[in-house]
N, C-alpha and C positions, 0 to 999 in steps of 0.2 A: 312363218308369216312373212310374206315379200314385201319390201319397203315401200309399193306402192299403197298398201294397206294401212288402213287409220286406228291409232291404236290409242283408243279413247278411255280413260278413266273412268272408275266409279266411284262414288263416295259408298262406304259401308260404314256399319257401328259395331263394335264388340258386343254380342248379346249375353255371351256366358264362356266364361274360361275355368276348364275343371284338369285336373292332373289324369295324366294318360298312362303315366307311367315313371318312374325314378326319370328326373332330369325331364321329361318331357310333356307340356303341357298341349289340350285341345282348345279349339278357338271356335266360336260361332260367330261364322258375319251375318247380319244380316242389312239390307240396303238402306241406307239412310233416306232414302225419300217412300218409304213404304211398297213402291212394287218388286213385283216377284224377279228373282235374281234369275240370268240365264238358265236354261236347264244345259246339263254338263253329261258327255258320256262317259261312263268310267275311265281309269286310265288319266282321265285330264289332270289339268294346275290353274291356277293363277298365280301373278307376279303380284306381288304385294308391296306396296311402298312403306317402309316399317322405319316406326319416328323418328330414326336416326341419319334419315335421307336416304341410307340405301331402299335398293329393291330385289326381293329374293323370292325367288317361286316354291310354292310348298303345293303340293300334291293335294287334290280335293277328296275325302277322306268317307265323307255321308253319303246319304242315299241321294241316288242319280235323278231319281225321282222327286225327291222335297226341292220344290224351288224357291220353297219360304228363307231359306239358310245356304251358305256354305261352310262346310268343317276343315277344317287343316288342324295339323297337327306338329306343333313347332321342339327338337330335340335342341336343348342349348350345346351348344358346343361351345365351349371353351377355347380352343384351337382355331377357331372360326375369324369370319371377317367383322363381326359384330353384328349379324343380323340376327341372329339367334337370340343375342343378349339384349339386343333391344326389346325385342318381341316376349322376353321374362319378364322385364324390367321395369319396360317404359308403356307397358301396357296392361290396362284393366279393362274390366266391363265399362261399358258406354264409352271406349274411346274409339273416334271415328280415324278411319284408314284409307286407303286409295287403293283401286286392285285396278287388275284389268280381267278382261270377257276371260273364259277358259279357252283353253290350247289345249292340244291333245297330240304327242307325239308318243302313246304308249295303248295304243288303242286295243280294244278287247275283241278277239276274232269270233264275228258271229256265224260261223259255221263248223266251229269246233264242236267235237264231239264229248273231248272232256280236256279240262283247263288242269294245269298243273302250276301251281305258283310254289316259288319260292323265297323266301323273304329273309331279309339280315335288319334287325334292329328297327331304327326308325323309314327303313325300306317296305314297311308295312303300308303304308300309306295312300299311295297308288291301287294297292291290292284290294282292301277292306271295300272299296268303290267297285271295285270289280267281283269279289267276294258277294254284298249284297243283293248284284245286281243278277248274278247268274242263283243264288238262293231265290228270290222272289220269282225268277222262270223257272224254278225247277231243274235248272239243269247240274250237269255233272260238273264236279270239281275237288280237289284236295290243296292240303295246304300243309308246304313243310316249312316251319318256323322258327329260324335260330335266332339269340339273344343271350344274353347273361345270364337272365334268370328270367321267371317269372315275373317280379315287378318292374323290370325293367324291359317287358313285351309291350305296346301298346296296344291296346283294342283287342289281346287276350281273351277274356271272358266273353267277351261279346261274338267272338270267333269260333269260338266251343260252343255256344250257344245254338247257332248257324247249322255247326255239324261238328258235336264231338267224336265222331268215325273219319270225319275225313280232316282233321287238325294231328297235327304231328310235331310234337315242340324239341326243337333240340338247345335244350337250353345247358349252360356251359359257361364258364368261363374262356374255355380252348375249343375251337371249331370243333364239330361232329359228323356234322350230316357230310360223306360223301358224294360228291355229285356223280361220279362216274357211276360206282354203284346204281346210283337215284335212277341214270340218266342210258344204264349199259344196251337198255333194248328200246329200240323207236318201237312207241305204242301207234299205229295210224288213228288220226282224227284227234292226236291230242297236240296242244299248243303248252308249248311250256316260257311262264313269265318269270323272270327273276330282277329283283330291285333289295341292294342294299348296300352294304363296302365292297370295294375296288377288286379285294382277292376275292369274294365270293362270287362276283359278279365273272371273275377272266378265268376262276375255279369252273362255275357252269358253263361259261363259255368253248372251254376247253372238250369238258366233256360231251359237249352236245354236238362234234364236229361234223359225226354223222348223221345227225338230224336235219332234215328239211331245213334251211334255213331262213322259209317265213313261217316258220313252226315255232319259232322261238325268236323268245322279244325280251327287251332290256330297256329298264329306265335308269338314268343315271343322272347324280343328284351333283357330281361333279366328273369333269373330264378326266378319263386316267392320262397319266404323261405320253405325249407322244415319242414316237422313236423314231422318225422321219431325219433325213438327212440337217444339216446345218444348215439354217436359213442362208439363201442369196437375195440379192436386189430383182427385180424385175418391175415393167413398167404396167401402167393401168392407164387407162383411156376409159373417162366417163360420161358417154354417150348424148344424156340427155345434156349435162350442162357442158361440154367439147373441152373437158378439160383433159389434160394430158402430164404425168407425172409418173418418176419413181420411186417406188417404197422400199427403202433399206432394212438389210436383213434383221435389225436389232426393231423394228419397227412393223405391227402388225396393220394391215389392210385398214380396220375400221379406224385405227389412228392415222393413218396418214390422208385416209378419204375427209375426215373431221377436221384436219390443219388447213386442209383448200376448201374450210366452210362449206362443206355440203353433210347436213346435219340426218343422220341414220340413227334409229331408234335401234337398241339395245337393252341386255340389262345382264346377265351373267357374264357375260364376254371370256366364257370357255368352252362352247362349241355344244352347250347345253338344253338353252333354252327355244332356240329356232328365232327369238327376236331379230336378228339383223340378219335376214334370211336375204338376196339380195339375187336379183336374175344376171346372168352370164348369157352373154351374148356372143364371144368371139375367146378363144383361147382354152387351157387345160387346165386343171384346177387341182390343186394338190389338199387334197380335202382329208381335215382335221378334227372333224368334228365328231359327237355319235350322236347324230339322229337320222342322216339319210342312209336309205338301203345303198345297196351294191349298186342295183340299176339306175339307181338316181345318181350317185356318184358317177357311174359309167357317164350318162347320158348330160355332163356337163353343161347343165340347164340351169344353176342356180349352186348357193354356195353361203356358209357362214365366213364373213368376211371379220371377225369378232377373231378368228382363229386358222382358219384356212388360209391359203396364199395361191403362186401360180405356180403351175410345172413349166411351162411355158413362158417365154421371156418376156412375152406382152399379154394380159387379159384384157376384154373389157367388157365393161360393166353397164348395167342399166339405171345410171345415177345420171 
C-alpha cells in the first residue's frame, strides 16, 4: 500500500473466541456498526490494533465468502513482542478492536491447475482461506501439514473434513516432511504455497529452485535476517516536501524520514506487512524486504522503507 493511500480504521467487536488448538486461540470479528465487512480474497490479512497499543497483522482464516465476519487465528508466543499475549489476555467476546481493510500480499493463482500447500504450525492460516475457497470451486488441491501433534494443528478437523485424500499430516516433534522429495519433479500447472517457520520456509525454498518461480509463493509472518552487506550513510531527498538529508547506517529509512516530521504509516517494520510501501523516483534500492518479486525489485519503482535502504549514494523519494 503506497503512502499516498488512506489507511482508515474500523471499529470491530469480538463475537466468539473458541480454542483452535494448544496455545492457539480463533477470533470472530464482526463490525460494530452492523454492516457487512469487506469481502477478502484468500491469501489476505488485517492489521489489528490489539489492547495493548500495538498492531500486528493475523492472516484471515474463514470463508472468503461470509462478509458477515472475519476469522483470525491468534498462536501466543511467549518469545514474542506482546501482541499475542495481549490478544489471550486482554481480550474476550464483545471486546471492541480497530483493524484495517484486507491486504493481500499472498494471493491465490487462479489459473492453476492444481494448488499444493504447505503448512508449518500456526502458518496454517493464510492457507485454510485458500483451502475453502478452491473446495467450494471444486478445484484441485492437497495439503502437507506439519506440527507437533495433532492438538497443536489448527483447523485440523475441519481440513480432513474438506478432503481427507488430499491432507497429509506430518506431525512430530522433529521435522518430517522433506521438501526436496515433496518438491524433486516440477508438476506443470501446479502452484506451490508454503507459510510457516523460517527453516521450513528457506527448506521449500531451496528445494524448489527449479521451479518456475511465479509457481511458488510465500507468506511470511516475520522477516528472516538479512545478510546484506553493513549498513552505510547515504542521502534521501523528499520530493514532495524538498527536503534533503542523510540517514546513518545504525538508522533505518522510515526513522530518519519520521525525525524531519514527515509522518508514514506503518506497523511491522520488518519488511513484512507492505504498510510503509513508499514510491522511488530517482536512485537504487537495496531492498530488504519479502513481499516484492524479482521484477519489481529490478524495476526500482517503489520500496519498504521500514527495512530497505539505498544502494546508491542518493535516493529519492515520493514524500
Amino acid at each position: 500500500m503506497l503512502q499516498d493511500a488512506v489507511l482508515e480504521q474500523r471499529r470491530v467487536r469480538v463475537a466468539a473466541i473458541r480454542t483452535a488448538a494448544i496455545d492457539t486461540l480463533s477470533f470472530d470479528l464482526v463490525a460494530a456498526d452492523r454492516r457487512p465487512l469487506k469481502p477478502f480474497p484468500p491469501g489476505a490479512h488485517i492489521d489489528v490494533h490489539v489492547p495493548n497499543g500495538l498492531v500486528r497483522q493475523y492472516s484471515l482464516c474463514g470463508d472468503p465468502r461470509d462478509t458477515s465476519r472475519y476469522t483470525i487465528a491468534v498462536k501466543r508466543e511467549l518469545a514474542g513482542r506482546g501482541g499475542s499475549r495481549s490478544m489471550h489476555e486482554d481480550v474476550e467476546e464483545g471486546t471492541p478492536l480497530g483493524i484495517l481493510d484486507p491486504r493481500n500480499h499472498f494471493p491465490l493463482a487462479q489459473d492453476a491447475a492444481h494448488s499444493l500447500f504447505i503448512a508449518g504450525g500456526i502458518g496454517i492460516t493464510p492457507i485454510c482461506a485458500m483451502i475453502r475457497n478452491l473446495h467450494a470451486e471444486g478445484r484441485s488441491w492437497e495439503l502437507h501439514y506439519c506440527a507437533r501433534s495433532a492438538a497443536h494443528a489448527a483447523f485440523y478437523p475441519e481440513l480432513v473434513a474438506l478432503g481427507d485424500k488430499r491432507v497429509t499430516p506430518w506431525f512430530s516433534e522433529q521435522p518430517l516432511l522433506d521438501p526436496r522429495t515433496l518438491l524433486r519433479e516440477v508438476s506443470p500447472g501446479t502452484h506451490v504455497y508454503c507459510c510457516g517457520p523460517s527453516g521450513l520456509m528457506t527448506a521449500v525454498k531451496d528445494a524448489a529452485y527449479h521451479w518456475p518461480q511465479d509457481h511458488i509463493h510465500f507468506e511470511y509472518f516475520a522477516a528472516p535476517a538479512h545478510t546484506e552487506a553493513p549498513n552505510r550513510a547515504f542521502m534521501v531527498e523528499l520530493r514532495k516536501s524538498g527536503l534533503v538529508f542523510e540517514v546513518a547506517p545504525e538508522c533505518t529509512l522510515l526513522q530518519a524520514v519520521r525525525e524531519h516530521g514527515i509522518d508514514v504509516a506503518s506497523s511491522c517494520e520488518e519488511g513484512v506487512c507492505g504498510t510503509c510501501e513508499t514510491r522511488v523516483l530517482e536512485g537504487e534500492c537495496q531492498h530488504r524486504d519479502v513481499l516484492l518479486s524479482e521484477a519489481e525489485r529490478a524495476a526500482n519503482t517503489s520500496m519498504m522503507i521500514c527495512v530497505s535502504r539505498a544502494m546508491s549514494p542518493r535516493i529519492v523519494l515520493d514524500l
